[in-house]
ZASETI-131358 format. One record per residue: x, y, z of N, C-alpha, C in turn. Coordinates in steps of 0.2 Angstrom, whole numbers, padded with zeros to 4 digits, always signed. Example, Ala and Ser with C-alpha at 12.3 -4.5 7.8 and 13.67 -1.06 7.14 Angstrom:
BEGIN
+0066-0028+0039+0062-0022+0039+0066-0016+0039
+0064-0011+0035+0068-0005+0036+0064+0000+0039
END
This chain:
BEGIN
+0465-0928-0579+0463-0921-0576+0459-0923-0569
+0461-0918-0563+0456-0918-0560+0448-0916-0558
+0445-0920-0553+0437-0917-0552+0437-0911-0551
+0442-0907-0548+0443-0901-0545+0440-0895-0551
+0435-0891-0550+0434-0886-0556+0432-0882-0552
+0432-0874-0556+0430-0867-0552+0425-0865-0557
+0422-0861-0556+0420-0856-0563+0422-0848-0561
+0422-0846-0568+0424-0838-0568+0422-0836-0575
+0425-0829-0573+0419-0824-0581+0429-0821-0584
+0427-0823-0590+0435-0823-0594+0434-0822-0600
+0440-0816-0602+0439-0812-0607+0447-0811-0611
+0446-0813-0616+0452-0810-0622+0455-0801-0621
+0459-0797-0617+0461-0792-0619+0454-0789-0617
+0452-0783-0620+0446-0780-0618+0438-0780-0621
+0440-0786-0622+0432-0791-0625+0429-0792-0619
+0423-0793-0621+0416-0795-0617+0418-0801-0614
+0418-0801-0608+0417-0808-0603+0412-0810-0605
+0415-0817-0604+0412-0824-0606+0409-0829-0599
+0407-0833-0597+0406-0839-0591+0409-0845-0594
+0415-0845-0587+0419-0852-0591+0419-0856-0584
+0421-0862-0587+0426-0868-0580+0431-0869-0580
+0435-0868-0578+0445-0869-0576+0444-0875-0573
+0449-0878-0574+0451-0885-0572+0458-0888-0576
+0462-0887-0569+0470-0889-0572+0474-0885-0575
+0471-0877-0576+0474-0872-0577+0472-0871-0585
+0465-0875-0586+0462-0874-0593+0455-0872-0593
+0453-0868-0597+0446-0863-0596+0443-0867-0603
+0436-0869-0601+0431-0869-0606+0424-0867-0606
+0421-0862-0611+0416-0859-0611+0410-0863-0607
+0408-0860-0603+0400-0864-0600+0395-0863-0607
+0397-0858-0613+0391-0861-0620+0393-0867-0621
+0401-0871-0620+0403-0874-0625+0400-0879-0623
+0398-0881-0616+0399-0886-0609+0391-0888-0611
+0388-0882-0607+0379-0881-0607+0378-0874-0611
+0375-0878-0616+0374-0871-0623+0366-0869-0620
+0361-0875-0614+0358-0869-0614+0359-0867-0608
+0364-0867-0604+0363-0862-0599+0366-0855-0599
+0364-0853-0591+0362-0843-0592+0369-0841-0595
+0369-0834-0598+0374-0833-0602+0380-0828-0596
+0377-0829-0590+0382-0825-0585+0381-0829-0579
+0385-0828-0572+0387-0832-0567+0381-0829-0562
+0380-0823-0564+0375-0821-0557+0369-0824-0559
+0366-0828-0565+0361-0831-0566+0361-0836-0566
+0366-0840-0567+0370-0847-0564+0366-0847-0558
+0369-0843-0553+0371-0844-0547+0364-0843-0542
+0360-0839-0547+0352-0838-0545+0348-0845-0546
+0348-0848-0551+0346-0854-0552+0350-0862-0551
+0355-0861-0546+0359-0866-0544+0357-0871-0542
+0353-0871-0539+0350-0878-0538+0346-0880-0546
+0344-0878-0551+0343-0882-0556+0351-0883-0561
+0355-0881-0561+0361-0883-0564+0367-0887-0561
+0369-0885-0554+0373-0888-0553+0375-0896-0554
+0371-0900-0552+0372-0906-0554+0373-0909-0561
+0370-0903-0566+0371-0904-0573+0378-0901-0577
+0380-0897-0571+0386-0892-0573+0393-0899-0572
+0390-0902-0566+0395-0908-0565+0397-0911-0570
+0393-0914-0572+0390-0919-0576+0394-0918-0584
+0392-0912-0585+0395-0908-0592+0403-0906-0590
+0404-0907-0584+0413-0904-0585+0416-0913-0585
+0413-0917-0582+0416-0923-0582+0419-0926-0592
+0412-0924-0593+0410-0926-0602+0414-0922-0606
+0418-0915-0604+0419-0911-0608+0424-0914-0615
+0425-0912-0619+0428-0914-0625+0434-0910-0624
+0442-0914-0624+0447-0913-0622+0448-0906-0626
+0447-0906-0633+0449-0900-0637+0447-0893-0636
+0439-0895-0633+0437-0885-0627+0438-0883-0625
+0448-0885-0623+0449-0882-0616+0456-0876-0619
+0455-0872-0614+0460-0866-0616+0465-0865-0613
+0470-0863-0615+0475-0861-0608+0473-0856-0603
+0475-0856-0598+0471-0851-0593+0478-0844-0595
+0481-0845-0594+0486-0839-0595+0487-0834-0602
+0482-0836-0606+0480-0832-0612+0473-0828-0611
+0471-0828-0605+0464-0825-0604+0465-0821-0596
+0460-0818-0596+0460-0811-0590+0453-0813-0585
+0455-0816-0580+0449-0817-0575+0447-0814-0573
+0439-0810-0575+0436-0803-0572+0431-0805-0565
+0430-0801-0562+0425-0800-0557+0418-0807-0559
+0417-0813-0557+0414-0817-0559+0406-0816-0559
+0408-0812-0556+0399-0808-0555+0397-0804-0551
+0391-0798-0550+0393-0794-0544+0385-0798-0540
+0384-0796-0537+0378-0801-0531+0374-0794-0530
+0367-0797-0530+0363-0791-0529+0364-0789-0521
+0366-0793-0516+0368-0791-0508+0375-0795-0507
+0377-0790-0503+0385-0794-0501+0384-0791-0495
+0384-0797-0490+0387-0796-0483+0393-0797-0481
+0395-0795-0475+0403-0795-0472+0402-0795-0464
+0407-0800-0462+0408-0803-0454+0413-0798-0450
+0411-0793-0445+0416-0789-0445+0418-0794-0438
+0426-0795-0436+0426-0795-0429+0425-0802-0426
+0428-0810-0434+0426-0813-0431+0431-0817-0433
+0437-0814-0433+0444-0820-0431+0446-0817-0423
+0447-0822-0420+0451-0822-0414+0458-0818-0412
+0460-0820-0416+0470-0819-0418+0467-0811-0419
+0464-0811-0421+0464-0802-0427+0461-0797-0423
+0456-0798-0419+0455-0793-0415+0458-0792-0407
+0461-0798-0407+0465-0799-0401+0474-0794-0403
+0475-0795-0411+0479-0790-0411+0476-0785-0410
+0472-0783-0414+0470-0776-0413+0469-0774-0408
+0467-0774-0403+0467-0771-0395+0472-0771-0395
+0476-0776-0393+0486-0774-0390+0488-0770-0394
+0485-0769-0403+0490-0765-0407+0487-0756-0404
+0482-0756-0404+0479-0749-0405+0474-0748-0398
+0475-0754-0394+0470-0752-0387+0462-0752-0388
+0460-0752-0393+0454-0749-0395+0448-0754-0393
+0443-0752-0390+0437-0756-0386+0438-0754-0377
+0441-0746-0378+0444-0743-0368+0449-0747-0367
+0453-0749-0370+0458-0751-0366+0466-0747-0370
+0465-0741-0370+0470-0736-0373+0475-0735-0366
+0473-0735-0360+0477-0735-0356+0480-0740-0350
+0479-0745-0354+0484-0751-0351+0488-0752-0354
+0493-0756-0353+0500-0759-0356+0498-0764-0360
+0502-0768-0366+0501-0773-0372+0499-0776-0368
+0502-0780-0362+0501-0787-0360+0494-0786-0356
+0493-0782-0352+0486-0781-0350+0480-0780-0354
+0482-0778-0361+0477-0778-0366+0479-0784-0369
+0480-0786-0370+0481-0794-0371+0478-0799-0365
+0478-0800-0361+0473-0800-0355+0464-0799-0357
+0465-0793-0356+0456-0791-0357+0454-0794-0361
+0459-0790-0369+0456-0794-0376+0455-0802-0376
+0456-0806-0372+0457-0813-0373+0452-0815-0368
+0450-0811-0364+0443-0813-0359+0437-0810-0365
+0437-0803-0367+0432-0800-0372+0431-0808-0376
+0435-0811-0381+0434-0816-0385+0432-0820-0382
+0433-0823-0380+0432-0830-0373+0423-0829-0372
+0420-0821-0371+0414-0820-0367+0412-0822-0373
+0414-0817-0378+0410-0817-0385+0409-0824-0388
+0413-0829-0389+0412-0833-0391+0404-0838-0388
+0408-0837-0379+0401-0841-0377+0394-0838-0377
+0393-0833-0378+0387-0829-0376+0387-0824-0384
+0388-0824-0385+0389-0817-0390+0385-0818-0395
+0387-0815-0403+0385-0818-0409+0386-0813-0413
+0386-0814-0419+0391-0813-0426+0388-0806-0427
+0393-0802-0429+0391-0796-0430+0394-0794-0438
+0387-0793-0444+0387-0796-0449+0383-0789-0451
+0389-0784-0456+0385-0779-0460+0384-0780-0467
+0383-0773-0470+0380-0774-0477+0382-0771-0481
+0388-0774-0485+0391-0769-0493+0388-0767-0497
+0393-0761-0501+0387-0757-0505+0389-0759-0512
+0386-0761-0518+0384-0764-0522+0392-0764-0527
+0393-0754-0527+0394-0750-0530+0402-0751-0529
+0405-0754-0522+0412-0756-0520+0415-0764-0522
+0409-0766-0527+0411-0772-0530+0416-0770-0534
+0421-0775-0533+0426-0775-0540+0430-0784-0541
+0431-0785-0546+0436-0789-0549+0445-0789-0547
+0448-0793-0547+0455-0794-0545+0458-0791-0553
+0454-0790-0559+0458-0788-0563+0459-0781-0565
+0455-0778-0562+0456-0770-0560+0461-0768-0556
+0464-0762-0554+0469-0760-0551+0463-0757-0545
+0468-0759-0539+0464-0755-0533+0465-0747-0533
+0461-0745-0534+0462-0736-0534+0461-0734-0526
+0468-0731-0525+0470-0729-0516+0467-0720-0514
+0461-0721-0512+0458-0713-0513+0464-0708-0510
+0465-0704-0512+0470-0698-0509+0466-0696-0502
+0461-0697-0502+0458-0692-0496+0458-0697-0489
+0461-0704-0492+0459-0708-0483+0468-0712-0484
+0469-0712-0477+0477-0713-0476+0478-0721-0474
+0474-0723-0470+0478-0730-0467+0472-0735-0471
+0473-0736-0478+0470-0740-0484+0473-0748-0482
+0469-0752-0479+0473-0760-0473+0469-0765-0479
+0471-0770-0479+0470-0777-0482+0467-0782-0477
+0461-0784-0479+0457-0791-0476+0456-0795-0480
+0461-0801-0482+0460-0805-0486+0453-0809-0481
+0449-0812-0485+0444-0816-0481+0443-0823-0486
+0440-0828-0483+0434-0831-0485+0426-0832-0488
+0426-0832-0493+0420-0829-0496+0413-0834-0496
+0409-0833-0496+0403-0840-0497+0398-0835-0501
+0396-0841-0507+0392-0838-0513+0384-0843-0510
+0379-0841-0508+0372-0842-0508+0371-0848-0513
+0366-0854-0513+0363-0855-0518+0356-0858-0517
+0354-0856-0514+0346-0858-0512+0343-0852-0507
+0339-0851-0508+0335-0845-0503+0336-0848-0496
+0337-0844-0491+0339-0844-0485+0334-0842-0480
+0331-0844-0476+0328-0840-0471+0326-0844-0464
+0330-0839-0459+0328-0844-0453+0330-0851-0455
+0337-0853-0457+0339-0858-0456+0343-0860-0450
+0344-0867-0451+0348-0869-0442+0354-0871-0445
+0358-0868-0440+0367-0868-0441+0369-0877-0444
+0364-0881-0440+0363-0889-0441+0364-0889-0451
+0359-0885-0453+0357-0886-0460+0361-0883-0465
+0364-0878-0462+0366-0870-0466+0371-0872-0471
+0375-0876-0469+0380-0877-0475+0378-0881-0482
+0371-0882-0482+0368-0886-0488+0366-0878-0493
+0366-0874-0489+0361-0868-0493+0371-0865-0497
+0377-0866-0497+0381-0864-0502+0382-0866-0506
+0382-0863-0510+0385-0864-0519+0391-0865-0523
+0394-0861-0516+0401-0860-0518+0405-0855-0513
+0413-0855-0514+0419-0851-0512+0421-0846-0515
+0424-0840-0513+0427-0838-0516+0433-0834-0511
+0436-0829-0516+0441-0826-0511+0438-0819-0511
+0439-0815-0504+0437-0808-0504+0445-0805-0502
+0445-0799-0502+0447-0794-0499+0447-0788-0497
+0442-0786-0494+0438-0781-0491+0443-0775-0486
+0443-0770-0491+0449-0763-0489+0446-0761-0485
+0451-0758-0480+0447-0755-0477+0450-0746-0474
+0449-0741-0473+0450-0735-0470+0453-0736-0465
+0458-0739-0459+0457-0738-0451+0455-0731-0449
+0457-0728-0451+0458-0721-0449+0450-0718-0448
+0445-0721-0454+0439-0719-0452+0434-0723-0453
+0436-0730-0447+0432-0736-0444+0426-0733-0437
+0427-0728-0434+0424-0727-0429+0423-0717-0431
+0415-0716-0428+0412-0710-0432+0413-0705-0428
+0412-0698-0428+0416-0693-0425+0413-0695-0417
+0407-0696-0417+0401-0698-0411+0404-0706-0410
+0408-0705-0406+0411-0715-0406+0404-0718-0404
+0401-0713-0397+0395-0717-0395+0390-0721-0401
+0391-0717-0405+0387-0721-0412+0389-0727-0415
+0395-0728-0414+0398-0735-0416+0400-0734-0423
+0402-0740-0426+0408-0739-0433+0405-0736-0437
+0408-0732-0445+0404-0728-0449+0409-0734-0455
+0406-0738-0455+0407-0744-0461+0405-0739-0469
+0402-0735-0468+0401-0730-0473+0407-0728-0478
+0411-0724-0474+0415-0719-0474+0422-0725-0474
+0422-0730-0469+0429-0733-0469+0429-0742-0474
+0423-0741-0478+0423-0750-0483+0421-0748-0486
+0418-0743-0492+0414-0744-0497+0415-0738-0502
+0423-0734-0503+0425-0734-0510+0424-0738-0513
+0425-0735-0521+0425-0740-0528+0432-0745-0525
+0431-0750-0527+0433-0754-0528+0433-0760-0521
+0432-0756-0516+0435-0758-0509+0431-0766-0508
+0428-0768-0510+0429-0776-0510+0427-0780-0518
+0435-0784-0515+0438-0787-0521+0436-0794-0519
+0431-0798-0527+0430-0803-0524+0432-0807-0532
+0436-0815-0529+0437-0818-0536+0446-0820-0535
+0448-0822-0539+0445-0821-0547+0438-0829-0549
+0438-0835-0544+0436-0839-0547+0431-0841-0540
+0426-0845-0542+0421-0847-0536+0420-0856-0537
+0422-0858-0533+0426-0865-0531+0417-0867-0529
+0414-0872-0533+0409-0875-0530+0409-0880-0522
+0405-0879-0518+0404-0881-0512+0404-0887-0511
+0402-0892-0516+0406-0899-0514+0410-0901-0513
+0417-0894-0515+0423-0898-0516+0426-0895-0511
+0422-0893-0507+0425-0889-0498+0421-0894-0493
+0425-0899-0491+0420-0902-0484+0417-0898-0477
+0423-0895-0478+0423-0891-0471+0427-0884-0472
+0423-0878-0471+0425-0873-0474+0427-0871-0465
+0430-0873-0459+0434-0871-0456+0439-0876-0456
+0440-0878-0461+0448-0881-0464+0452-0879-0468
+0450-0872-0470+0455-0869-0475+0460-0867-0472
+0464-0864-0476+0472-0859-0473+0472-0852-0477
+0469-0847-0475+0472-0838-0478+0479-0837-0480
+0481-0834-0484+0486-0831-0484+0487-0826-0489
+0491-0821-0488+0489-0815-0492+0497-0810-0490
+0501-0811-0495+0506-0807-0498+0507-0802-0501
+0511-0798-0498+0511-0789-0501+0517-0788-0503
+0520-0789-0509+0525-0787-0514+0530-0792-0511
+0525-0799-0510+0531-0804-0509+0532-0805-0502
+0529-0802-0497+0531-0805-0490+0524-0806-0488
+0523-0811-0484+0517-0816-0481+0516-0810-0475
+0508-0806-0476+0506-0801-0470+0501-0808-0466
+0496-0811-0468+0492-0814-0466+0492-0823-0468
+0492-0826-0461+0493-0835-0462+0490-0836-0456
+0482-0838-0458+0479-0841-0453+0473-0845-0455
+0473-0851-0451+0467-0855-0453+0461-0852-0451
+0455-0856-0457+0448-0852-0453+0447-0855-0447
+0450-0861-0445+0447-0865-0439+0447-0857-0431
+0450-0852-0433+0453-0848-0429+0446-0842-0430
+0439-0843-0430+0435-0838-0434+0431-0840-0428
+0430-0833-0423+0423-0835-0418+0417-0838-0420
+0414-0837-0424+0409-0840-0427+0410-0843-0433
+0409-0849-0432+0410-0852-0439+0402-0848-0446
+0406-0852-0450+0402-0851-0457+0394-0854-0458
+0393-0858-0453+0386-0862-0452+0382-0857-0446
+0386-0854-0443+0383-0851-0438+0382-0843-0439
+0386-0842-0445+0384-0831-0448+0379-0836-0453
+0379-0840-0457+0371-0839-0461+0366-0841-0459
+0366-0845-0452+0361-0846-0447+0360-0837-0444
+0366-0835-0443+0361-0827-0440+0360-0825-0446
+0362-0823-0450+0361-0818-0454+0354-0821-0460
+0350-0827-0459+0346-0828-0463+0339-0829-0454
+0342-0827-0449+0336-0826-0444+0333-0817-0446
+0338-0812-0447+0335-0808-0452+0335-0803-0456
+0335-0808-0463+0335-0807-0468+0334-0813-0473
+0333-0811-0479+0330-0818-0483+0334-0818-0488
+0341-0822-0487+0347-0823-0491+0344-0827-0499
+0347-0824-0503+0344-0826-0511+0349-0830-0512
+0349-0834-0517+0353-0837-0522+0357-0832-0525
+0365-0830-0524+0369-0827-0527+0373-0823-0521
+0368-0821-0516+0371-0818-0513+0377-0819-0509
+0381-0815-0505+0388-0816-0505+0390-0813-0497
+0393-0818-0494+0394-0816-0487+0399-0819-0486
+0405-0813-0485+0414-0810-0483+0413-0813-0475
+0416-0817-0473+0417-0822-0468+0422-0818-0462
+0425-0813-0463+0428-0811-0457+0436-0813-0461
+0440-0806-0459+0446-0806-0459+0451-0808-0451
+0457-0812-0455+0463-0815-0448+0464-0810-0447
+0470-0812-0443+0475-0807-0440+0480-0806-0447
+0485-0801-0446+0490-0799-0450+0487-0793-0454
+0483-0789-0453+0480-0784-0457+0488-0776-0457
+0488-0773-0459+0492-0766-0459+0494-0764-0452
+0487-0763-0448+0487-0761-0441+0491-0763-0439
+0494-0769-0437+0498-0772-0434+0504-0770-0436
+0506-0770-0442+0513-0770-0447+0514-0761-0448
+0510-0756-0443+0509-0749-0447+0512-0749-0450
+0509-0752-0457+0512-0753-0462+0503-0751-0468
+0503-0746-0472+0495-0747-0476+0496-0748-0481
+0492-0748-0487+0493-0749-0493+0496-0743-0497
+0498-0743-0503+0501-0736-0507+0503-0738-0513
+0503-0733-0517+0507-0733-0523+0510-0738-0526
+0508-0744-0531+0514-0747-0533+0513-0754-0530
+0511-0756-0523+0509-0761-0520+0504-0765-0524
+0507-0773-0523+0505-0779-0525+0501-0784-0519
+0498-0785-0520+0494-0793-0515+0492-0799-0519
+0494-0803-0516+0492-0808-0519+0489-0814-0515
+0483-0816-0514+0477-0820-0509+0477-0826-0512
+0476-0830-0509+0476-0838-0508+0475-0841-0502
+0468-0845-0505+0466-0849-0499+0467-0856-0502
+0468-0861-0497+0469-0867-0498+0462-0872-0497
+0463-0872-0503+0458-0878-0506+0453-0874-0510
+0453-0866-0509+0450-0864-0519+0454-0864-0524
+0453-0865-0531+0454-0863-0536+0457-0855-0536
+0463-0852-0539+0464-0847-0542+0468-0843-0535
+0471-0840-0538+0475-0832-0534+0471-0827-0536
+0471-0821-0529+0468-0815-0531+0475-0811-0532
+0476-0809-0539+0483-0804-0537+0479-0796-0537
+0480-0793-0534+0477-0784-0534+0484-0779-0536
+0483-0775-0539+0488-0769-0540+0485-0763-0537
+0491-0760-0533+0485-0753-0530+0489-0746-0536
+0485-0743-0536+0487-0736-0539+0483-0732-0534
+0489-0725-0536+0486-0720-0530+0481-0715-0534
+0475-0713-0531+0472-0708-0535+0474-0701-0535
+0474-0697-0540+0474-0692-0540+0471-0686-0536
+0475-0682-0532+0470-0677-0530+0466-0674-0534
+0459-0672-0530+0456-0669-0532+0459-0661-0533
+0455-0657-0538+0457-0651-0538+0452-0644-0540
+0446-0648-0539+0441-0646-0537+0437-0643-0535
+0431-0639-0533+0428-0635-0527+0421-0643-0523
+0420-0648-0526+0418-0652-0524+0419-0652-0514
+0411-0655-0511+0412-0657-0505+0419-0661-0504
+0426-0659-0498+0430-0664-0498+0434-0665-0505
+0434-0662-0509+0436-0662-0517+0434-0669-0519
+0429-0672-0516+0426-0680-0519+0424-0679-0528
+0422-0670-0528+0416-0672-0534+0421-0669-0540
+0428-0669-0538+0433-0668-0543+0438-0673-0544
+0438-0679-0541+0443-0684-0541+0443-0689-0547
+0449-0690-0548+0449-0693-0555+0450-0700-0551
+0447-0703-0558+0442-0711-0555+0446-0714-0561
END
């Protein structure tokens, strides 16, 4: 077998998830491994620094016969994080389309190649001078890859940002970009939905309504497995990719990310005091819907992979139901 392990939360049919370790396509309970550790990953992952070394140690020693086939069990949601951060706006390729796709940042009356132009000075400035623009998911938009993504009826241009995810494992605060990759735990994969349609609030002057356009149920999918951070040297050496019913929307390495990963938890721990578990969405590439007017709907499959974690994220989307209801916007009748 290989060193290569992940951990994830795995369940029989509709039994109560479990905390297990997958390696080589085989799952064994973290009871059977470390009988006394926590009996879930969000408390794993809260007290990583007293486990990890011992979690190693017990998967190397594992007894051949603990191990399970992976395909006889259902990878849930590996844990929900008490904060989940998100990097808007920090691949190159990705907002460089988006300007020549949609104009948007005042440049609606140029031509592509002229908006191709500015966006490529805009990136350029931002890179040297700038800094990571990094909001705050709500709790309640957590979901698992084993759940079906629900496409609200009320919002139209429902887009895919397959991302990069990094799991916390030590309290963070006012750390240097020099240091910052010592404080992860781990990998994962996200996909963070998004609304285009209502990215920017009726008051543009106010800037994006992140509200309204990223935090349905479900709208960030994160898993199915979280790849411990030893076995990533360099987290801008990975490659994205993410597939919609079988054809490649998104292929690009993180090397391609304005800010790297050492440099959003460097900003994002000058202020705030990142805990052990928490989870910060790394910024989606290029190849999102916008480009392809192309959005999500009915029936549609994704399937996410990053090279060098552990697992596929596959998502099914279903369409919700209209409401029929006297509910504000029929929200307070929509079938869930």
């Amino acid at each position: 077998m290989t060193d290569l392990y992940a951990l994830g939360t795995f369940a029989e049919g509709s039994t109560i998830g479990w905390p297990g370790v997958i390696r080589d396509g085989k799952v064994i309970p973290l009871a059977t491994l470390l009988p006394e550790a926590p009996g879930d990953l969000g408390t794993l992952f809260l007290q990583w620094e007293q486990w990890a070394e011992r979690l190693d140690a017990a998967v190397l020693e594992a007894p051949v016969a603990g191990w399970r086939d992976e395909g006889g069990l259902t990878a849930r949601l590996p844990y929900k994080p008490e904060n989940l951060l998100g990097a808007g706006a920090n691949y190159r390729n990705h907002v460089i389309q988006l300007i020549v796709d949609t104009g948007t940042g005042g440049f609606k009356d140029l031509s592509p190649g002229e908006r191709r132009i500015q966006a490529e000075a805009v990136m350029d400035r931002r890179a040297a001078s700038g800094k990571p623009f990094i909001w705050i998911g709500m709790r309640s938009a957590i979901a698992g890859p084993d759940q079906p993504l629900v496409l609200p009826f009320d919002m139209v241009e429902r887009d895919w940002e397959l991302e990069l995810a990094v799991v916390i494992g030590r309290r963070a605060r006012r750390v240097r970009a020099a240091d910052a990759l010592d404080y992860i735990a781990g990998y994962t994969i996200a996909n963070d939905i998004t609304a285009r349609e209502l990215v920017w609030s009726d008051t543009r002057e106010l800037g994006m309504d992140l509200l309204a356009c990223k935090s349905a149920p479900g709208f960030h999918i994160i898993g199915p497995y979280i790849t411990p951070a030893r076995f990533i040297s360099d987290p801008q050496k990975l490659h994205i990719r993410l597939s919609l019913n079988g054809d490649v929307m998104q292929d690009e390495g993180t090397d391609d990310m304005i800010f790297n990963v050492a440099r959003m938890i460097e900003h994002a721990s000058m202020y705030a005091d990142l805990q052990p578990g928490d989870i910060i969405m790394t910024g989606s590439p290029a190849g999102n819907g916008t480009h392809y007017g192309r959005f999500l709907r009915d029936g549609d499959v994704m399937v996410g992979e990053i090279d060098g974690l552990l697992g596929r994220q596959t998502v099914r989307c279903v369409e919700e139901a209209a409401a029929t209801g006297n509910g504000a916007n029929g929200l307070g009748s929509a079938a869930h």
